[in-house]
C-alpha positions as CSV (number, residue, x, y, z in Angstrom):
1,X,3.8,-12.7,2.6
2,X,3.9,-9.4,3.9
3,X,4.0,-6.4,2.1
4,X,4.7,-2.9,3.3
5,X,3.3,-0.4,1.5
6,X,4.6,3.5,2.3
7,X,4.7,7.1,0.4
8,X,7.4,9.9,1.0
9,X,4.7,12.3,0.4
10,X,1.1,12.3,1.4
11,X,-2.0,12.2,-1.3
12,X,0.0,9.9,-3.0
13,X,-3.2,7.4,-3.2
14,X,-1.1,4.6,-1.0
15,X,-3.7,3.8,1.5
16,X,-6.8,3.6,-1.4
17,X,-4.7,1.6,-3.9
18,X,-3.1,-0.7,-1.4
19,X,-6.2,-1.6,0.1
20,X,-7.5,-2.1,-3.7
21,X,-4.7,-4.4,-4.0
22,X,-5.8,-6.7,-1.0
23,X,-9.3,-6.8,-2.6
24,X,-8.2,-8.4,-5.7
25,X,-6.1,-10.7,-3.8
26,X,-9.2,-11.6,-1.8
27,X,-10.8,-12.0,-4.8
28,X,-8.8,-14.9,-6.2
29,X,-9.2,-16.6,-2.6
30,X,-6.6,-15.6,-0.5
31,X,-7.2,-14.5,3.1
32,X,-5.9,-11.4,3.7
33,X,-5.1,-8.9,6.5
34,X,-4.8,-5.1,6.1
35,X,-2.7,-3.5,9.0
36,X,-3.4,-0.1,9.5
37,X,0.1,1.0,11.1
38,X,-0.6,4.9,9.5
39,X,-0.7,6.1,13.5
40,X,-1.0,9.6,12.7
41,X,-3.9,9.4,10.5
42,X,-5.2,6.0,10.9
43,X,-8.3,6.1,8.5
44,X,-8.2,2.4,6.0
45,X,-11.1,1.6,7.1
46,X,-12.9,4.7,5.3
47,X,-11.9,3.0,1.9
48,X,-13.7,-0.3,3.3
49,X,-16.7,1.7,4.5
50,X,-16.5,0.6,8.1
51,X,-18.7,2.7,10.3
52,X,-17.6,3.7,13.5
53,X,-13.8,3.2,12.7
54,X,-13.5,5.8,9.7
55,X,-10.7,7.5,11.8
56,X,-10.1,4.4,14.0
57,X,-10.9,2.4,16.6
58,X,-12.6,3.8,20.4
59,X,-11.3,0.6,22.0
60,X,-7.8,-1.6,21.5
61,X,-6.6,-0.7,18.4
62,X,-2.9,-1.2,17.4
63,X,-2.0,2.1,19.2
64,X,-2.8,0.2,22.3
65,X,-1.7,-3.1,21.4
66,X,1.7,-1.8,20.7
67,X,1.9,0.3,24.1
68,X,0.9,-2.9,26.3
69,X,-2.4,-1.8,26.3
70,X,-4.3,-4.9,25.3
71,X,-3.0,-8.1,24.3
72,X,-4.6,-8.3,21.2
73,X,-5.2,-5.6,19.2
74,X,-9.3,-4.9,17.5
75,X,-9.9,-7.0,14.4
76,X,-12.5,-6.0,11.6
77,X,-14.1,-8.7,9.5
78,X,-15.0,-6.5,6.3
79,X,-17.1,-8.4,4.8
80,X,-19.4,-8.3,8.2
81,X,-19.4,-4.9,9.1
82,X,-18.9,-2.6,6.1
83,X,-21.8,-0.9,4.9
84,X,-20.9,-0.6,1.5
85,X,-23.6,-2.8,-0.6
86,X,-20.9,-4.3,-3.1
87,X,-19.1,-5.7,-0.1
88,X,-21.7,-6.6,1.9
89,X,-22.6,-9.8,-1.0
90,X,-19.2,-11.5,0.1
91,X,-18.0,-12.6,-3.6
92,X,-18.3,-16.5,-4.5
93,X,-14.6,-18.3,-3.2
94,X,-13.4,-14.6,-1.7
95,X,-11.2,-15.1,0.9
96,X,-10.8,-13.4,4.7
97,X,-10.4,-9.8,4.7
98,X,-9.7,-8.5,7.8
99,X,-8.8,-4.5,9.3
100,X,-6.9,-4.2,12.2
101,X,-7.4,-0.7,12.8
102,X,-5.3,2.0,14.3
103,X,-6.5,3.7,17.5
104,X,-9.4,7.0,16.9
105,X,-6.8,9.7,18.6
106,X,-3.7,8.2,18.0
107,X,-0.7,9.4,16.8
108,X,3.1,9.0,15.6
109,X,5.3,7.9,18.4
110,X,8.6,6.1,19.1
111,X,9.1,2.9,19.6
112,X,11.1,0.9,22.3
113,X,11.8,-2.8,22.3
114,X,8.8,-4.2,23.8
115,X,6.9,-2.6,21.1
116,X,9.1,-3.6,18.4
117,X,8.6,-6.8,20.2
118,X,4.9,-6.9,20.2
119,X,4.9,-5.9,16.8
120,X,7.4,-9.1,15.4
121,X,4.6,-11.2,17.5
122,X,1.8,-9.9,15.6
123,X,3.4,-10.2,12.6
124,X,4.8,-13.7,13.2
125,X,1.0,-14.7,13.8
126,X,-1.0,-13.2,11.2
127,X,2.0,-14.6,9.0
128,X,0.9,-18.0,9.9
129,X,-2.9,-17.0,9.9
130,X,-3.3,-15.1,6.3
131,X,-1.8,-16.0,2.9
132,X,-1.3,-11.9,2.4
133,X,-0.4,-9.2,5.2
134,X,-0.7,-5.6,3.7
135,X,1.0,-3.1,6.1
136,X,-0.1,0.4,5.3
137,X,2.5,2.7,6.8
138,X,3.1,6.4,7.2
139,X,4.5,8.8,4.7
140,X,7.8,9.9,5.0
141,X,10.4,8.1,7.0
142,X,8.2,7.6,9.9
143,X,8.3,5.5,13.1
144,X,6.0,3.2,11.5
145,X,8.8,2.6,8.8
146,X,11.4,2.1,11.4
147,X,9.4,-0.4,13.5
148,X,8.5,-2.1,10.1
149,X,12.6,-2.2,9.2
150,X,13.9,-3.3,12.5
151,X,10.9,-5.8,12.7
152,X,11.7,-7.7,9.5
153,X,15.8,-7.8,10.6
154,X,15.0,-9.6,13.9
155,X,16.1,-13.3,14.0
156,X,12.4,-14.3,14.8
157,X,11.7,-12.8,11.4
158,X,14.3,-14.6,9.3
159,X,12.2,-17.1,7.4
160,X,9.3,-14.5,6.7
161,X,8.8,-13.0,3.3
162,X,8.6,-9.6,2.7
163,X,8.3,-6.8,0.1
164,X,8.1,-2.6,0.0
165,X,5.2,-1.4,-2.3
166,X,7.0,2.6,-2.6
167,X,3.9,4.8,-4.1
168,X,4.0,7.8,-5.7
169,X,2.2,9.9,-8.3
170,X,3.8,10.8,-11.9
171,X,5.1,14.2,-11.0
172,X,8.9,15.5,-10.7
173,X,8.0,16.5,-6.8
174,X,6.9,13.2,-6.1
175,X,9.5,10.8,-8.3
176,X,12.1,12.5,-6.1
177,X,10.7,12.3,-3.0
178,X,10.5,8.7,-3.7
179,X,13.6,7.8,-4.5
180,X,14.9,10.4,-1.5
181,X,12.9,8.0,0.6
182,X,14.4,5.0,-0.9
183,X,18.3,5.7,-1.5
184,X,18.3,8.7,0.5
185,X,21.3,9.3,3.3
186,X,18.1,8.5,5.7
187,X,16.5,6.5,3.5
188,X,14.6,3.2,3.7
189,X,18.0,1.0,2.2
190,X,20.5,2.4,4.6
191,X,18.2,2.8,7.4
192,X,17.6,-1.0,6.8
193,X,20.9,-2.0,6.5
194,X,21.5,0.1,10.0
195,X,19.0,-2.6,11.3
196,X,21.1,-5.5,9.9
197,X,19.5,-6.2,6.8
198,X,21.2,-7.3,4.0
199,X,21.3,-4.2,1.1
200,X,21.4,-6.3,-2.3
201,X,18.1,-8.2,-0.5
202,X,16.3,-5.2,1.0
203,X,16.6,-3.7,-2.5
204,X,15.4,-6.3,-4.6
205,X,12.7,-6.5,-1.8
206,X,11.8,-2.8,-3.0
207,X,9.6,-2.0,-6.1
208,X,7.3,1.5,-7.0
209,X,3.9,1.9,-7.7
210,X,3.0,4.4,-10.0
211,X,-0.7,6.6,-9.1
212,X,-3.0,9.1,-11.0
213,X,-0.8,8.7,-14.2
214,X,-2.7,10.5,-17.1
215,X,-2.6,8.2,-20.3
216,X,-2.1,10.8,-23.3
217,X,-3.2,7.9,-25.8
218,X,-7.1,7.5,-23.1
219,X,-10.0,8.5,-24.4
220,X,-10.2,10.9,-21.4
221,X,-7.6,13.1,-23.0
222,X,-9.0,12.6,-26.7
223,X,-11.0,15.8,-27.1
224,X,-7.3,18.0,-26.1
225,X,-5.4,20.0,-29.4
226,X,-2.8,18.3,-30.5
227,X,-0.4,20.9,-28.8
228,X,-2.0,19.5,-25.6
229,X,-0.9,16.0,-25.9
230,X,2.6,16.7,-27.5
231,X,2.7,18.3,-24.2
232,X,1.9,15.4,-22.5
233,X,3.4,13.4,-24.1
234,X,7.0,15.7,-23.6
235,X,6.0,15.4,-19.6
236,X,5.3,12.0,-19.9
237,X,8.9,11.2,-21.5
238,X,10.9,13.6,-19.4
239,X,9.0,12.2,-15.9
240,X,10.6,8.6,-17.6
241,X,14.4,9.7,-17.8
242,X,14.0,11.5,-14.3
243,X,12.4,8.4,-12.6
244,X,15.4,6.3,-14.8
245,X,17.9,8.9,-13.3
246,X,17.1,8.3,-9.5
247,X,16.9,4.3,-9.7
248,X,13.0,4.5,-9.6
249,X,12.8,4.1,-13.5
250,X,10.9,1.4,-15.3
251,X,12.8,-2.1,-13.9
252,X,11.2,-1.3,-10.7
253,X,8.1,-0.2,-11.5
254,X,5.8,-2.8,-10.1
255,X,2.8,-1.0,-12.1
256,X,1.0,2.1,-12.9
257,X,-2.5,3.5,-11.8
258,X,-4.6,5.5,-14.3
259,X,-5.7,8.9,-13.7
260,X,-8.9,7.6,-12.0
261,X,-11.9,9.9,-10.6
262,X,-12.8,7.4,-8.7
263,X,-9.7,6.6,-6.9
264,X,-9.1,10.4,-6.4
265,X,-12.4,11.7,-5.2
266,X,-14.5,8.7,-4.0
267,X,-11.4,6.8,-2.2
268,X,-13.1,3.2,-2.3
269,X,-12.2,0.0,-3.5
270,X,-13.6,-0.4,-7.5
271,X,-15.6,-3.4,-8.2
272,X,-16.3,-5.2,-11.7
273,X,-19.9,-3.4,-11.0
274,X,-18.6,-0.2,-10.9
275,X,-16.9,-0.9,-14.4
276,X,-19.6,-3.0,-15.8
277,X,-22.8,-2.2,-14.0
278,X,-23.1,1.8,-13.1
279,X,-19.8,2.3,-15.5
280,X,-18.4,5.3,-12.8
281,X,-14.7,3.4,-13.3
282,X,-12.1,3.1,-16.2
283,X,-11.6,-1.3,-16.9
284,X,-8.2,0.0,-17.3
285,X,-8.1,1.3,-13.5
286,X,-9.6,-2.5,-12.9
287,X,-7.2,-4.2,-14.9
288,X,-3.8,-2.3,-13.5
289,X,-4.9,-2.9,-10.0
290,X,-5.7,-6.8,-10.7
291,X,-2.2,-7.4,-13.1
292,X,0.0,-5.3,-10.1
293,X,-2.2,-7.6,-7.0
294,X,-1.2,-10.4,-9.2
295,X,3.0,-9.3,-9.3
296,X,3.2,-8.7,-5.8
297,X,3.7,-12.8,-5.3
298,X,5.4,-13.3,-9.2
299,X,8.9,-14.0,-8.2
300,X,9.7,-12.5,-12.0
301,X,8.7,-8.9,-10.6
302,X,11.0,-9.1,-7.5
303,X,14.5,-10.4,-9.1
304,X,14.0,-13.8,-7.8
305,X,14.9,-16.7,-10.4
């Protein structure tokens, strides 16, 4: 399965929460492969605490391995080389994860056929290699999102599964931003059908993700007046018939991410230790990132029978 997972704006929390996501499914024993295809700011491997790659790779990354470079582009076995002490204690029955970092340096550029054509090969073999293939991808409609539309309409792709993880945080800039990014003239739904995809399937193959949402009902917000959370609760409703209003409402919500200070000032992947142990993360910031990992493959979430 592959799952692409972009933002129409930046600070959106894509990167952090979607690598969160492929911990979890890591956790439950899937191997997993995290493509960092964000070329202008290729940094994933800061949330997996990866020295010497924290803004990408000095030698064959997928800059390189896209331009003809190298053959194969760098590979990063996290639990080997991060220096983060939660990680390094590989969890009983955890499965691969895997970085294949961008290049240190890189940047966007366009893409001609013999990189879209590297970049179906690479796909097409870390389909058959991992059970889970999270593509991080630019903000905005980038090359990255091009390359990953065109790559999943080419005939060699037919019989791969994939889905769109669109994030955003709970805010009217960002709800329509995302759904300009989605339905949009330029958008990712016409842009795909440009490519030959089919629209019905490209949609359904589309859901939202939800970041930094403040809960009004959470203890964090408990000691406000009660003019403060009718407030926030008024914000909260009107952000619901806005998102409802641009086809990015509730049905296609994949899931919601708390308001979490670790998340926003930390970046890093949150543990049961850090929730249980040192007690620096909500259990409800655990919880929503395990039950959305968990939807990405429930056919139920994706308008499959």
């Amino acid at each position: 399965m592959l799952v692409f997972a972009t933002s129409d704006k930046g600070g959106t929390g894509r990167s952090v929460t979607s690598a969160n996501l492929a911990y979890q499914r890591v956790l439950t024993g899937d191997h997993v492969a995290y493509v960092d295809f964000d070329f202008g700011s290729p940094t994933a491997a800061a949330v997996f605490d990866v020295p010497g790659a924290m803004r990408g790779t000095e030698e064959g990354g997928l800059h390189s391995y896209l331009e003809g470079t190298v053959t194969e582009p760098a590979r990063i076995d996290i639990w080997r080389q991060t220096e983060d002490p939660r990680l390094r204690a590989r969890p009983h029955q955890a499965g691969r994860l895997v970085l294949l970092p961008g290049d240190a340096g890189g940047g966007e550029f366009a893409t001609g056929e013999d990189a879209l054509e590297r970049c179906v090969d690479l796909l097409l073999r870390l389909h058959g290699e991992f059970d889970l293939i999270v593509v991080d991808l630019s903000a905005g409609r980038s090359y990255a999102v091009d390359m990953a539309l065109a790559a999943t309409a080419h005939p060699r792709m037919r019989c791969v599964p994939f889905h769109w993880l669109v994030f955003h945080r709970w805010t009217r800039q960002h709800v329509i931003a995302a759904a300009g990014l989605v339905h949009g003239d330029h958008g990712i739904i016409k842009g795909g059908v440009e490519r030959g995809h089919d629209e019905e399937a490209l949609r359904e193959a589309v859901r939202f993700v939800r970041t930094a949402v403040p809960d009004p009902e959470s203890s964090l917000w408990s000691q406000g007046t009660p003019a403060q959370a009718a407030w926030m609760q008024s914000c909260d409703e009107a952000l619901r018939r806005l998102a409802a209003d641009h086809r990015i409402g509730d049905s296609v919500a994949l899931g919601v991410v708390p308001l979490e200070p670790v998340l926003q000032w930390r970046e890093q992947l949150i543990t049961e230790e850090d929730v249980l142990s040192t007690q620096i993360a909500g259990k409800e910031t655990l919880e929503a990132l395990e039950e959305i990992a968990r939807r990405l493959t429930d056919d139920s979430y994706w308008g499959l029978p």
